[in-house]
VMD Tcl script that draws the C-alpha trace (Angstrom):
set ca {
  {-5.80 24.75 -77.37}
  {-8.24 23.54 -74.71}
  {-7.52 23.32 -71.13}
  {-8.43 19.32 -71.86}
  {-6.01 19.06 -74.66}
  {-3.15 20.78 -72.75}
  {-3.40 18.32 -69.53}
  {-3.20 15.25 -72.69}
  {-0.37 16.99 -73.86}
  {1.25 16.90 -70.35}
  {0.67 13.64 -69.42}
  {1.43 12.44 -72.68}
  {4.74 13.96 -72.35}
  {5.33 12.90 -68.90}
  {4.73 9.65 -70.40}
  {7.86 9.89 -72.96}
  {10.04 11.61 -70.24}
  {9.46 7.82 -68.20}
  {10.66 5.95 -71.30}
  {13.38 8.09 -71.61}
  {14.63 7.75 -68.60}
  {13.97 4.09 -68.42}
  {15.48 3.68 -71.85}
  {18.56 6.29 -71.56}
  {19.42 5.46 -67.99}
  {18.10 3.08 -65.93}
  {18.75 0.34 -68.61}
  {22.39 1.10 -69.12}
  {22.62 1.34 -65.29}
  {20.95 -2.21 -64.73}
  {21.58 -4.61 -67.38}
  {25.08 -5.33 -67.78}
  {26.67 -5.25 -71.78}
  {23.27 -3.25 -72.21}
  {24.56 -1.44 -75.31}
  {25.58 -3.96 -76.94}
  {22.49 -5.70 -77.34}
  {20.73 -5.72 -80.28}
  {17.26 -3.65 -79.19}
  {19.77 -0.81 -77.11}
  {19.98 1.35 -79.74}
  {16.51 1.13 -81.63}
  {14.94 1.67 -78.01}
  {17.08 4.94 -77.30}
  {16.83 6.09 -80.63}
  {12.77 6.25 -80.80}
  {12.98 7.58 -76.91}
  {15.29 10.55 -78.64}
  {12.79 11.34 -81.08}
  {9.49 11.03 -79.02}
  {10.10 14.59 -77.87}
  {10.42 16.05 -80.99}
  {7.29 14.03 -82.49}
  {5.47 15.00 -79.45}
  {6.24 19.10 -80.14}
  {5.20 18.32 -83.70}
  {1.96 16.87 -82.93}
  {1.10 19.42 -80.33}
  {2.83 22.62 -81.09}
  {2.99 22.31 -85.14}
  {-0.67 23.53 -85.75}
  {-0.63 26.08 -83.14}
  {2.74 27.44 -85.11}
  {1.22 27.02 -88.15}
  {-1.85 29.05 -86.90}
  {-0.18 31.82 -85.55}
  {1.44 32.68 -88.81}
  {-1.29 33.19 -90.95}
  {-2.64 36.30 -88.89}
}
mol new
graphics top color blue
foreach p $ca { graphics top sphere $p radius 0.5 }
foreach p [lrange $ca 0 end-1] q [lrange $ca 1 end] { graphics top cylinder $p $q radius 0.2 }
display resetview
């Protein structure tokens, strides 16, 4: 991967980290009954899985690659 790509990588992932932390704990912290509102869980469930569809996006064809040497 470029050095481009990797800094769009980064900031893409500093990007979910923010919503995580906006959605995992500064919402709970600041709006009162916040889990039991109907949008609570949706919103920290897709914050959960950004990471992991980040890594896929990024790190998948690089993994892929690497294996067929």
């Amino acid at each position: 991967m470029e050095k481009k790509e990797n800094d769009v990588a980064f900031w893409i992932m500093m990007i979910i980290l923010a919503y995580m932390l906006i959605a995992c704990v500064i919402c709970p912290i600041a709006i009162a009954g916040f889990s039991k509102q109907p949008y609570a869980l949706p919103m920290m469930a897709i914050a959960l899985l950004l990471p992991f569809i980040h890594f896929a996006i990024f790190a998948g064809p690089q993994i892929f690659k690497g294996g067929k040497k």
